[in-house]
PLY file of the C-alpha trace (Angstrom):
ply
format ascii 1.0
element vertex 77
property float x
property float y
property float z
element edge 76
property int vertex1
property int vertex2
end_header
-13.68 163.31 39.24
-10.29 165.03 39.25
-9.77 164.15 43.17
-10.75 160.74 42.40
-8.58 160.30 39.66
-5.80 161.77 41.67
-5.99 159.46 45.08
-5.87 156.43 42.52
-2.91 157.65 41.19
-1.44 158.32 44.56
-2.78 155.13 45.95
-1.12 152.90 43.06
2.12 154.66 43.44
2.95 154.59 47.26
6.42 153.97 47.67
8.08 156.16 50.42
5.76 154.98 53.34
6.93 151.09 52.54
11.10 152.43 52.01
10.79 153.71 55.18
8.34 151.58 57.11
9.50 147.79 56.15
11.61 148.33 53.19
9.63 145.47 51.43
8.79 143.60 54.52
9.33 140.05 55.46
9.52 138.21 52.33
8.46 140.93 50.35
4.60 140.83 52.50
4.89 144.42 51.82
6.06 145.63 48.52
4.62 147.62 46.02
5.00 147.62 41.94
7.00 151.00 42.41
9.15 149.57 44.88
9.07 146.83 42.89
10.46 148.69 40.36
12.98 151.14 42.41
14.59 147.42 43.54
15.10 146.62 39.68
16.14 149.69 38.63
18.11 151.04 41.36
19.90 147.86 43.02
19.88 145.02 40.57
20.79 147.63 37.52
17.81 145.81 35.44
16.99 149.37 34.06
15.00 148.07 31.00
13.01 145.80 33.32
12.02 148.33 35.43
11.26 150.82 32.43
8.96 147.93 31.06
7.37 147.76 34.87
6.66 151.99 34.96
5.29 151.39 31.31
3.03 149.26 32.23
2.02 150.94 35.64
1.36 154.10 33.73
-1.05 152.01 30.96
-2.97 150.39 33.96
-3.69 153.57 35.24
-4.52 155.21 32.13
-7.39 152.34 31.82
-8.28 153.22 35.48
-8.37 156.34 34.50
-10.62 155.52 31.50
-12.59 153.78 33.07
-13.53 156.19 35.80
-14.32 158.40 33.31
-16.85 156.45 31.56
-18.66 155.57 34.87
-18.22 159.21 35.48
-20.51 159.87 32.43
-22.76 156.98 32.78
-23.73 158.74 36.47
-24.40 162.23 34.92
-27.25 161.15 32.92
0 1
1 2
2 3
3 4
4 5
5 6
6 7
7 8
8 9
9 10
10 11
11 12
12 13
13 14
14 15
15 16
16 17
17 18
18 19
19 20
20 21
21 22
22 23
23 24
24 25
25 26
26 27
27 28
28 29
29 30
30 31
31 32
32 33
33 34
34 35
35 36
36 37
37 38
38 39
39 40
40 41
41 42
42 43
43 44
44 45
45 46
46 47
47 48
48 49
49 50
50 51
51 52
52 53
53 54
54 55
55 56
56 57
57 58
58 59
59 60
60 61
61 62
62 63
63 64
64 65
65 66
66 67
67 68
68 69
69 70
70 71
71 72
72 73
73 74
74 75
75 76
């Protein structure tokens, strides 16, 4: 459960791979919601845009989160 829980988190928040890689890509092909976000925050100086973006990152994985845990249950019986 906890290494589940873990690789979503890491998966939903890959950032450094697409800075480096494409920075975005063509058109934005490749961006991410934490790119997303460092592009607000750090380069278009929306800072309470991107804080609304991380809020609402960190509630959508707090459902995921939730909701692996119920499934978790719901397999231990």
């Amino acid at each position: 459960f906890f290494i589940l829980v873990t690789n979503l988190i890491g998966t939903i928040q890959v950032f450094d791979q697409i800075y480096v890689m494409t920075n975005g890509g063509p058109a934005n092909a490749t961006t991410t919601v934490v790119h997303q976000i460092y592009l607000r925050a750090f380069q278009q100086f929306q800072m309470g845009y991107a804080s609304a973006m991380a809020f609402c990152l960190s509630l959508i994985i707090f459902a995921l989160t939730l909701v692996n845990f119920r499934l978790r249950k719901a397999v231990d019986y």
